[in-house]
C-alpha positions in Angstrom: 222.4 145.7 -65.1 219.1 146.4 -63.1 217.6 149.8 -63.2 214.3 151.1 -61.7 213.1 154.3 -63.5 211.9 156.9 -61.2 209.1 159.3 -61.1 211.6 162.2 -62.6 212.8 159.9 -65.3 216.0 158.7 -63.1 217.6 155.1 -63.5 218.5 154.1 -60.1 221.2 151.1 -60.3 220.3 148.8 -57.6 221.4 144.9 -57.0 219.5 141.9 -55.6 220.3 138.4 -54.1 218.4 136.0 -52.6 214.8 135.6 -51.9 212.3 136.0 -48.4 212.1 139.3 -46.2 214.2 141.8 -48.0 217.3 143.6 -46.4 218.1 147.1 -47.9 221.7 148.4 -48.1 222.7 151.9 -48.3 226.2 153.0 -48.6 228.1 155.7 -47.2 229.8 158.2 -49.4 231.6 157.9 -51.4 230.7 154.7 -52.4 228.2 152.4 -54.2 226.2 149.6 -54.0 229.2 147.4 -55.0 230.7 148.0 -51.2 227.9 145.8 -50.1 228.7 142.1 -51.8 230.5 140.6 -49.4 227.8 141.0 -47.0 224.9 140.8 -49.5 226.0 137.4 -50.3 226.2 136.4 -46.3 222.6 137.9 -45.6 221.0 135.9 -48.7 222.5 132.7 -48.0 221.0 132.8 -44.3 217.3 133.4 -46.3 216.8 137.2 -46.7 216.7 139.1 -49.5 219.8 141.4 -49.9 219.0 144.7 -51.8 222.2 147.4 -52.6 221.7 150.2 -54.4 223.1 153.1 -55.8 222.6 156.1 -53.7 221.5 160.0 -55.5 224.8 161.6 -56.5 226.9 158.6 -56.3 227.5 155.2 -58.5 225.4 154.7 -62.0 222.6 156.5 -61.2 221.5 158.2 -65.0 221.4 161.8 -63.4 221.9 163.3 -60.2 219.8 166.3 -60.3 219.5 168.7 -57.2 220.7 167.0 -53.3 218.1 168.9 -51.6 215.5 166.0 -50.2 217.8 163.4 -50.5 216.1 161.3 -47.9 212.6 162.0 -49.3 214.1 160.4 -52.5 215.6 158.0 -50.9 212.5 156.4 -49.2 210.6 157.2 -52.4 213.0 155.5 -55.1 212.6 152.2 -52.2 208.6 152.5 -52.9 208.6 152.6 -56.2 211.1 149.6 -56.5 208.1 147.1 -55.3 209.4 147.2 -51.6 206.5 149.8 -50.4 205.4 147.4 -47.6 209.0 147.2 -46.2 209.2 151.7 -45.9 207.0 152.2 -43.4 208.1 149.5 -40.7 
């Protein structure tokens, strides 16, 4: 399975299909990055690449510490996954 590790020691689950200009997924709760295949698989056959991942306090993250700032996490667990370019558009 593909973990990033985060700055607080964190391993954030996250998938990946295809290659080209990358599309991120992020579920709703109470779900994970599993609820996106079906669409993840459409988006990299038409050339993208499809990103789903696991979202704090849901799915196989390693620990969910605090909620507080879960958007600031958010945007920087998608930086430090290689996709830093792609957060500020």
């Amino acid at each position: 399975m593909p973990f990033i590790t985060l700055r607080d020691g964190a391993q954030k689950y996250y998938k990946d299909w295809g290659d080209g200009r990358p599309v991120i997924f992020s579920h709703g709760w109470p779900l994970n990055a599993d609820a996106w295949d079906t669409q993840a698989n459409l988006v990299a056959a038409a050339g993208f690449r499809a990103i789903a991942h696991d979202r704090h306090g849901h799915g196989r993250l390693s620990h969910v510490g605090i909620l507080q700032g879960h958007l600031r996490r958010h945007r920087r667990s998608l930086r430090q996954s290689g996709l830093r370019s792609h957060c500020d558009r």
